[in-house]
C-alpha positions in Angstrom: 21.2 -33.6 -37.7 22.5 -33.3 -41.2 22.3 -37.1 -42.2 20.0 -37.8 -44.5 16.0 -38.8 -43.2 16.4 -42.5 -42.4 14.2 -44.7 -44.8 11.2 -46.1 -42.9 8.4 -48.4 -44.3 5.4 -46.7 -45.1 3.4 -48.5 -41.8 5.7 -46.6 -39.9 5.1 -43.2 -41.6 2.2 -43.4 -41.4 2.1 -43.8 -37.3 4.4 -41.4 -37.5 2.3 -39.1 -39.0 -0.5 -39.8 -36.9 1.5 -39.4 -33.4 2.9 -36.1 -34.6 -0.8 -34.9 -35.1 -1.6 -36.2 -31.7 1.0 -34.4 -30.0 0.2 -30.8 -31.7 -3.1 -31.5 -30.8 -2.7 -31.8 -27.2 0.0 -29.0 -27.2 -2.8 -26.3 -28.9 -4.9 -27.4 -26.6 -3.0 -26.4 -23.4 -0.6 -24.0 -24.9 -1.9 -22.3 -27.8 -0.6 -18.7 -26.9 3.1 -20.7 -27.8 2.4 -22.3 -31.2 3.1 -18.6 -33.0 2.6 -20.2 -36.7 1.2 -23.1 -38.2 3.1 -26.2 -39.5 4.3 -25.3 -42.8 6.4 -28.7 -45.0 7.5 -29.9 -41.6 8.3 -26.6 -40.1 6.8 -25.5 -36.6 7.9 -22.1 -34.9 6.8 -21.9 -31.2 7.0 -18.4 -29.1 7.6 -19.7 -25.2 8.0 -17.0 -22.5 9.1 -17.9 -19.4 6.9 -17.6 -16.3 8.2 -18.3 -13.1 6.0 -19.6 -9.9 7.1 -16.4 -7.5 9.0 -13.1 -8.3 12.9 -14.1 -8.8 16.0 -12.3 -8.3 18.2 -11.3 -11.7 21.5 -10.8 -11.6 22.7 -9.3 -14.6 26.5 -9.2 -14.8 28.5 -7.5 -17.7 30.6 -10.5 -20.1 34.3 -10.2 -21.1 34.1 -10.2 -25.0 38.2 -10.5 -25.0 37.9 -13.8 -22.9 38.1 -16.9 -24.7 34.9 -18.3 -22.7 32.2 -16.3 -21.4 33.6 -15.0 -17.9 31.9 -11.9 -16.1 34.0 -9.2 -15.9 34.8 -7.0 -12.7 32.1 -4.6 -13.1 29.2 -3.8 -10.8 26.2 -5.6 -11.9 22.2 -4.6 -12.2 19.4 -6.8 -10.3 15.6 -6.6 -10.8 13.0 -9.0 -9.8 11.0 -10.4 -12.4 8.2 -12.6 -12.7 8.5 -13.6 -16.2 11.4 -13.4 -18.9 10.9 -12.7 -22.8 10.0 -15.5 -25.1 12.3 -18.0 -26.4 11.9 -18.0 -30.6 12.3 -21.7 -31.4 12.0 -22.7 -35.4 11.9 -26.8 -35.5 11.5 -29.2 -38.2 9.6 -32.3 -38.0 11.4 -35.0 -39.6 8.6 -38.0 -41.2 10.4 -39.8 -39.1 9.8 -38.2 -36.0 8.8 -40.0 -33.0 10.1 -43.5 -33.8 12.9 -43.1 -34.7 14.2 -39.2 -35.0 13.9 -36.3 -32.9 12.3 -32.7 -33.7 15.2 -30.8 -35.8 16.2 -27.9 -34.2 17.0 -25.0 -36.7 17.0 -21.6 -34.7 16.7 -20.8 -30.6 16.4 -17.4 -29.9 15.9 -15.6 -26.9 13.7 -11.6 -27.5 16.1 -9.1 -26.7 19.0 -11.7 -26.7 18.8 -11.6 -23.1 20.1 -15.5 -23.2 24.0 -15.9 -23.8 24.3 -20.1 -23.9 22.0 -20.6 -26.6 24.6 -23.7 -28.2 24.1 -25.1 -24.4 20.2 -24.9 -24.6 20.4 -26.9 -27.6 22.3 -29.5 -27.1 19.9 -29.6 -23.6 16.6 -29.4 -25.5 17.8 -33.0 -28.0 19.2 -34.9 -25.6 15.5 -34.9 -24.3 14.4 -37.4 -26.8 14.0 -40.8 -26.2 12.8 -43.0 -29.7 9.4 -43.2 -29.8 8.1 -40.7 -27.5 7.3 -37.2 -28.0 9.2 -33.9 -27.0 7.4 -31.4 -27.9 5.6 -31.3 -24.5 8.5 -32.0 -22.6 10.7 -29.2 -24.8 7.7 -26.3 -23.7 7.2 -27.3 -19.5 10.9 -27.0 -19.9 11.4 -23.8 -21.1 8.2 -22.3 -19.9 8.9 -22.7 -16.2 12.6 -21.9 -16.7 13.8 -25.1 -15.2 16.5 -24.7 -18.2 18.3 -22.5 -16.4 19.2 -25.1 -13.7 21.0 -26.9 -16.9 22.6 -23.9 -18.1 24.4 -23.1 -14.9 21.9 -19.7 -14.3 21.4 -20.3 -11.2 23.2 -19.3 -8.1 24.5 -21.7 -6.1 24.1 -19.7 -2.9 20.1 -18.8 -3.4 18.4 -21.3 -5.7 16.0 -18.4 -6.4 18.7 -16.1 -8.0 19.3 -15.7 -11.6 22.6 -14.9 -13.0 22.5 -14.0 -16.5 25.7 -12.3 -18.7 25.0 -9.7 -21.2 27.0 -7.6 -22.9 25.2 -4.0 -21.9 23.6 -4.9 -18.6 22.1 -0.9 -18.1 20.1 -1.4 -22.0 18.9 -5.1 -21.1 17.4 -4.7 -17.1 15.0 -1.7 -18.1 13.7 -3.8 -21.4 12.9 -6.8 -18.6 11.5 -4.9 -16.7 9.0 -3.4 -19.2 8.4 -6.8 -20.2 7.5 -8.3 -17.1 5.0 -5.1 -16.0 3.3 -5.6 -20.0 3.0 -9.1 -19.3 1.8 -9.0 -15.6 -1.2 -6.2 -17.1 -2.1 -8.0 -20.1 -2.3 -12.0 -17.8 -4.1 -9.9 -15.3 -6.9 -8.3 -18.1 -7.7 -11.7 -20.2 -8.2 -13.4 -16.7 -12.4 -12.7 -14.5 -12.1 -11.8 -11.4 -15.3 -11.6 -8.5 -15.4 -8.4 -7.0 -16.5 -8.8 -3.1 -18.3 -5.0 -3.4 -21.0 -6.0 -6.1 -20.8 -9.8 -6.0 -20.1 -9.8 -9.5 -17.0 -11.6 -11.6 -15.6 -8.6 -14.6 -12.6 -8.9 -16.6 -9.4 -7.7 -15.4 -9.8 -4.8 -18.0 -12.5 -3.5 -15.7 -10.9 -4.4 -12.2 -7.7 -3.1 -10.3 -5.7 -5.2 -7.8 -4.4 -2.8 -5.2 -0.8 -3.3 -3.7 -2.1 -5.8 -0.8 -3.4 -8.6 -3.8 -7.3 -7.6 -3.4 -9.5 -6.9 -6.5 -11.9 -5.1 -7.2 -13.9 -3.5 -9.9 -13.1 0.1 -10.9 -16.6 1.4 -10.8 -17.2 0.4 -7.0 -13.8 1.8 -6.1 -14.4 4.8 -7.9 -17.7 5.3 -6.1 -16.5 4.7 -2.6 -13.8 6.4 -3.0 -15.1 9.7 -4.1 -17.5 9.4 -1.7 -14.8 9.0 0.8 -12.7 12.2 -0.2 -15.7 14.3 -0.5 -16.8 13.4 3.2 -13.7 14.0 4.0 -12.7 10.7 5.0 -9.6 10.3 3.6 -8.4 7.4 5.8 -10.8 5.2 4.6 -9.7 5.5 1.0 -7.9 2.0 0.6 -8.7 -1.5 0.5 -12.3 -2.2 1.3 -11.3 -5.7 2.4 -11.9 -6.5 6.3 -8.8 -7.6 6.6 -7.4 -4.1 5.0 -9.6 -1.7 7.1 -8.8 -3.2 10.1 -4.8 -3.0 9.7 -5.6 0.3 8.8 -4.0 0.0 4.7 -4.4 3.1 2.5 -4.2 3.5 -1.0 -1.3 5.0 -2.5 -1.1 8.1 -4.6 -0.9 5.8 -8.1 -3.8 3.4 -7.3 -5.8 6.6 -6.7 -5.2 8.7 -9.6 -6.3 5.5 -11.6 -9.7 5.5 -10.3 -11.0 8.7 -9.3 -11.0 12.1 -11.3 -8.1 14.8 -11.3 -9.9 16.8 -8.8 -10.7 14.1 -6.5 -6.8 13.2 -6.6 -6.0 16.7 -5.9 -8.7 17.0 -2.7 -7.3 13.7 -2.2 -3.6 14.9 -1.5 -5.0 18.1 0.2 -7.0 16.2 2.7 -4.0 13.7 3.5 -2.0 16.8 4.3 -4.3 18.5 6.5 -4.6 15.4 8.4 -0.9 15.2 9.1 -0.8 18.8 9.8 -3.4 18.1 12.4 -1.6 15.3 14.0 1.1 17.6 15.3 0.1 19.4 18.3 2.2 22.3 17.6 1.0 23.5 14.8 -0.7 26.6 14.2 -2.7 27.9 11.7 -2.1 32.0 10.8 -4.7 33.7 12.3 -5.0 35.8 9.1 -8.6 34.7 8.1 -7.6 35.2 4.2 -4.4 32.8 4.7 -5.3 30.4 7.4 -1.6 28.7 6.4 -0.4 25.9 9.2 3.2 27.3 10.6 5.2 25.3 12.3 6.5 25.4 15.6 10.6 27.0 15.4 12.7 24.2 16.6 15.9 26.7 16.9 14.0 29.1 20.0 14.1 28.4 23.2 10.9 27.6 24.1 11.2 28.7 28.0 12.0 32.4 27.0 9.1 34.8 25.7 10.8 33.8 22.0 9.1 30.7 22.0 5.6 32.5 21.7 6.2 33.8 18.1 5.4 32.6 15.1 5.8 33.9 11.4 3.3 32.3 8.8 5.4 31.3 5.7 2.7 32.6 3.6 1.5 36.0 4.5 4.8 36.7 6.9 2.5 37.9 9.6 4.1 37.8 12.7 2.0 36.8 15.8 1.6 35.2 19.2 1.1 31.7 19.7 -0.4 32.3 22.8 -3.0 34.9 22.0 -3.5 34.7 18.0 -2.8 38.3 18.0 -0.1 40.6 16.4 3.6 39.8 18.4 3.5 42.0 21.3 7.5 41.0 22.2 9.1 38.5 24.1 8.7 41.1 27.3 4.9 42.3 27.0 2.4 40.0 28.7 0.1 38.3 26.7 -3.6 39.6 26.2 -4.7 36.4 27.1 -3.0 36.3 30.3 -4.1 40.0 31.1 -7.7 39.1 30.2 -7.8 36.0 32.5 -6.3 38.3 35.5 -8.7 41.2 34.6 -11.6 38.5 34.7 -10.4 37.5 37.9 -10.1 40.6 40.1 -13.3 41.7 38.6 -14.9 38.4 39.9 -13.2 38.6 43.4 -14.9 41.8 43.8 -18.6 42.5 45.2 -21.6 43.6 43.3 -21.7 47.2 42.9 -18.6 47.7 44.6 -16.0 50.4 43.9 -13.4 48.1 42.3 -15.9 46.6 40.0 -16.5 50.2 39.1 -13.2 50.7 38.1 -12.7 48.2 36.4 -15.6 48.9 34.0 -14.9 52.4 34.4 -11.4 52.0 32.7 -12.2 49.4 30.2 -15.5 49.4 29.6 -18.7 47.7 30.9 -19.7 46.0 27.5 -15.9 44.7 26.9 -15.5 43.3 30.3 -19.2 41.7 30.7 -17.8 40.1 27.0 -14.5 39.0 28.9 -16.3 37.4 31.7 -18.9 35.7 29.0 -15.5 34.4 27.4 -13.7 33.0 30.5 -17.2 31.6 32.2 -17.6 29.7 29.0 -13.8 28.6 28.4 -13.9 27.4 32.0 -17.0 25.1 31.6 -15.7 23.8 28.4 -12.7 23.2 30.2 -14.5 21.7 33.2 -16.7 19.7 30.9 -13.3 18.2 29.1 -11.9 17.2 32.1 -14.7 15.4 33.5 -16.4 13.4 30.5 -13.7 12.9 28.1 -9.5 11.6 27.8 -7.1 13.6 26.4 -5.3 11.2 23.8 -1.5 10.8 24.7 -0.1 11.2 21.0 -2.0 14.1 19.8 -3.9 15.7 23.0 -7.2 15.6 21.3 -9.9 14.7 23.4 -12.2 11.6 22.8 -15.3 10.9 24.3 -16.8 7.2 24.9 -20.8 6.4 24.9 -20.3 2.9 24.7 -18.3 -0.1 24.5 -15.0 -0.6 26.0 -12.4 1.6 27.6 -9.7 0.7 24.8 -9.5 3.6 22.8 -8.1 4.1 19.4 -7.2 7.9 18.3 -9.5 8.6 15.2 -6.7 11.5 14.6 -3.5 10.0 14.8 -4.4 6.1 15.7 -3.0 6.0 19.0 -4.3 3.0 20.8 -4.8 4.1 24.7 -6.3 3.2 28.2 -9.9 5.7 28.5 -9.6 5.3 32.1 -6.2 6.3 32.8 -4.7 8.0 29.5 -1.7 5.4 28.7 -0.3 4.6 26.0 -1.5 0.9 24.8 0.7 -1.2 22.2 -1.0 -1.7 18.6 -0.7 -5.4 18.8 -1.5 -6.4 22.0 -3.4 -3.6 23.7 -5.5 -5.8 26.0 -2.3 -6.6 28.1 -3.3 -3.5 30.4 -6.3 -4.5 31.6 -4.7 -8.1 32.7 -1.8 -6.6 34.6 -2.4 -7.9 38.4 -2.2 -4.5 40.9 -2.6 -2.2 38.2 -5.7 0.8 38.5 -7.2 -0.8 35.7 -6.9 -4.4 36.3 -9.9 -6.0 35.0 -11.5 -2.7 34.7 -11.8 -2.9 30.3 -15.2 -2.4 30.9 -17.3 0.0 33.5 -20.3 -1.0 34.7 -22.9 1.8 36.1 -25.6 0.0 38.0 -28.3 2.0 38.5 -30.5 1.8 41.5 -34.0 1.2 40.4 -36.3 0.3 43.5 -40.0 -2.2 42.4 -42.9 -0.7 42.3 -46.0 -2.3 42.3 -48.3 -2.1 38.8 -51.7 -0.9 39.3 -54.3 -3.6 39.2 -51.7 -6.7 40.2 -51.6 -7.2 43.8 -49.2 -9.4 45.2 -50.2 -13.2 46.3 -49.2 -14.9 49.2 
């Protein structure tokens, strides 16, 4: 590499000179991000990061500075998984002579942040790539670009072809600066590139889109507007993926793709909403009956619930102590409920005749007004209750009722998701929930849908008489 340039006629310098202009050319063309200055007296520095098809494993594995050759020492290593690796730093020097008869001089290869160890291997890799007469140049960027060089340097793990092993002498400094690279160079691929955005039908910059964690895209001002619209509704299982495919598994957005489109407070109703709705999913929960607290207290897992302990509940907020039966101030574990004495009451008031001498008493002792109110009460719990029971299906994971109008008897929770039978209350798997209604000697064997004929008999249209 040293020798002086070989003497060539001037025919051949010239060709010479011509194919080297050919070759940057076409190499500006496709790569022009790697071609980081211009050709100055022969010299050419290129800038080539490394970009891998699919996210790889790497290993990175502390070196033995004390070992004669580089050996990895006996200490745990770090892993990440990175799409791309920093730029390789290559200065070159392009002899007249270069392609007939002399390859590209190689004067520096460095690697940003020194992440690469077996730079004197990658060297001697990168010349014995020449052939007289063609050119490298090419060849040298695929090479390193796509990281098939690491193959040749013995990087790869011989186990899983898709595992990097890399030596370095401060594994712990090195994995969080590859990391950082690989998110900076993910965002700034993702905002030079257009993307179409299936809301508006229109193709934006990646500056002004945002790919959610299931690979969709969309632009920020129609995710923005859905979404707010969403968790000011109220709807706060619909803030996700707008995609078919997404709505119908059911995907949400997480808590970082939200606070990057909507506005603080729609982050924070966001995360309030989300928290009533699991609240709500738990049948046991209670909210305090204190109508300035209205906390949800849980239901103590440490009582047994058989015993007259299991009816009280403290709210974590106020402390107010109070029955879980009645919603009123704890009355003991001994005193029967009001509930339970106002449904009795009700019922031996009922029991009794108009007019007659226990009705009488009855009002007599606690009132007319207050027990015509208690009576109101129960008549009205008991058709609500009747009502329930006939014309709608308690759901079997949350025991909120759902009522059909139309369609099928396959029933999906809108509470808690639960897929379920509408005819019979079961629970239905997710993935194949049709498998009920196909089950030979089964109550609801070919019964997904239920047809109501009605009875309808003709009658004859005045001023049409029938022909014979």
């Amino acid at each position: 590499m040293n020798n002086p340039e070989l003497q060539i006629s001037d025919a051949d310098a010239h060709e010479c000179q011509v194919l080297q202009k050919e070759e940057l050319d076409v190499l500006e063309s496709i790569y022009p991000e790697c071609i980081s200055s211009q050709i100055t007296e022969g010299t050419l520095k290129l800038e080539i990061p490394v970009q891998f098809e699919e996210p790889r494993s790497v290993n990175l594995t502390e070196d033995c500075p004390s070992s004669p050759t580089t050996k990895p020492c006996d200490r745990p290593s770090e892993s990440v998984t990175l799409s791309s690796l920093p730029p390789l730093l290559i200065q070159l020097i392009l002899p007249p002579s270069y392609p007939l008869y002399r390859p590209p001089q190689l004067v520096s290869i460095r690697a940003t942040h020194l992440w690469l160890a077996r730079i004197p291997l990658l060297h001697n890799a990168l010349t014995n790539m020449w052939n007289p007469g063609d050119g490298v140049l090419y060849q040298w960027v695929e090479f390193l670009r796509t990281g098939d060089f690491l193959q040749n340097l013995d990087l790869v793990s011989s186990n899983d072809h898709m595992s990097i092993q890399l030596l370095h002498p401060s594994p712990l400094i090195l994995a969080p600066l590859l990391v950082a690279y690989d998110t900076s160079s993910k965002s700034s691929h993702f905002s030079q590139n257009s993307y179409p955005c299936s809301i508006c039908l229109t193709s934006l910059k990646g500056s002004k889109c945002l790919e959610l964690t299931c690979g969709h895209i969309f632009c920020r001002s129609c995710l923005e507007d859905f979404w707010e619209m969403c968790i000011q509704e109220g709807d706060v299982g619909r803030v996700g993926c707008p995609d078919p495919e997404c709505v119908k598994a059911g995907r949400e957005a997480v808590e970082e793709e939200v606070a990057r489109v909507v506005t603080d407070a729609g982050v924070k109703r966001w995360r309030w909403l989300r928290e009533k709705r699991n609240l709500e999913k738990d049948p046991t929960i209670i909210h305090c009956p204190v109508a300035a607290c209205q906390a949800p207290v849980m239901k103590p897992t440490d009582v047994d619930q058989e015993s007259g302990w299991g009816r009280l509940r403290q709210c974590s907020q106020c402390f107010f102590s109070f029955c879980a039966f009645c919603r009123r101030t704890w009355h003991g574990p001994i005193t029967a409920c009001t509930i339970a004495h106002s449904e009795k009451l009700v019922l031996e008031y009922l029991a009794a005749d108009e007019g007659s001498a226990e009705r009488q008493t009855i009002e007599k002792r606690f009132g007319r007004t207050n027990v015509k109110k208690l009576v109101l009460t129960y008549e009205e719990e008991k058709a609500n209750k009747e009502w329930l029971h006939a014309s709608t299906m308690e759901c079997p994971g949350c025991q909120c009722h759902v009522e059909k109008s139309l369609g099928c008897n396959h029933m999906t929770c809108w509470k808690c998701r639960q897929h379920f039978c509408y005819r019979c209350g079961e629970k239905l798997a997710p993935s194949d929930p049709y498998t009920h209604f196909s089950k030979a000697g089964k109550p609801c064997y070919n019964k997904l849908f239920d047809f109501q004929a009605e009875d309808a008999d003709w009658q004859p249209v005045d001023g049409f008489e029938w022909l014979e």
